[in-house]
N, C-alpha and C positions, 0 to 999 in steps of 0.2 A: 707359368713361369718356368722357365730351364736355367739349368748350371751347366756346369763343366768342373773337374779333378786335375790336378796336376799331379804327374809321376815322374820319377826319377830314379836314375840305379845303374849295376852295371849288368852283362851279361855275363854267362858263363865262361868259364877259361876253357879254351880251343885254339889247335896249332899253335900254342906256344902266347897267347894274348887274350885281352877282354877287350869289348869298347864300352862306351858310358850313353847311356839316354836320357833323354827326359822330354818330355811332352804334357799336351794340355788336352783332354778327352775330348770327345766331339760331344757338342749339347746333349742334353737328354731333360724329359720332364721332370719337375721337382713333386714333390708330395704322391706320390704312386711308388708301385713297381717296377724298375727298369735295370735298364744296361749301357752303358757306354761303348762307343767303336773306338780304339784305340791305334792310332796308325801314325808312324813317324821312320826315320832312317837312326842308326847309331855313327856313335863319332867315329872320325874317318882316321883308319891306323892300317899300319903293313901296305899301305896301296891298295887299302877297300874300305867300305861299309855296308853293312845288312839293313835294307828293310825288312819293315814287320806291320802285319794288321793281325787286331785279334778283338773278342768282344770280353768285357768284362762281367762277374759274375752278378748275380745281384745285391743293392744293395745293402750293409749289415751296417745295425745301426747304435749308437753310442746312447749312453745313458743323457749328455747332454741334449740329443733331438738332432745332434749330427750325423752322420754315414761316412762311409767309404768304401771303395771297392778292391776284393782280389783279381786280378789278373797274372795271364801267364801266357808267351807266346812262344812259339821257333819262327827264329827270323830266317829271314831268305838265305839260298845258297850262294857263298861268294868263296870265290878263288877256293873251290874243293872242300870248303868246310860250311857249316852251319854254327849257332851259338841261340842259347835262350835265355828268356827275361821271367821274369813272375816277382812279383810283390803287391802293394798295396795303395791304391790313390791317396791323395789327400782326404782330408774329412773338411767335408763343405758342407 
């Protein structure tokens, strides 16, 4: 069986703005060890937006039998600057 996490949030503030993301993890297996591939674009502000890929850490898991994962990325370079994400998926 595989899942998937949803995330959501904003990026760091650079040249004067943030944008906002949110995405849904690429599968991974359930009941094991793993990690999620996390990759999507942020919302589009100033005349740009950053992609990003990044893998998530492994999973940490809750007293209920659920999980979720930290991640953290630097998204791509656009119009001279950069910007980064980190937080926490959903608990699936």
């Amino acid at each position: 069986m595989q899942h998937s996490h949803s995330v959501s949030g904003s990026t760091t503030f650079n040249k004067g703005h943030i944008h906002h993301f949110g995405e849904v993890t690429a599968l991974a297996a359930s009941g094991v060890p793993h990690f999620h591939i996390l990759k999507g674009i942020s919302t589009f502000n100033l005349s740009h937006d950053h992609a990003y890929e990044t893998k998530t850490g492994p999973a940490i898991f809750l007293a209920n039998g659920l999980h979720y994962h930290y991640f953290q990325a630097k998204l791509q370079l656009e119009k001279g600057h950069i910007h980064y994400i980190s937080g926490f998926t959903s608990a699936d």
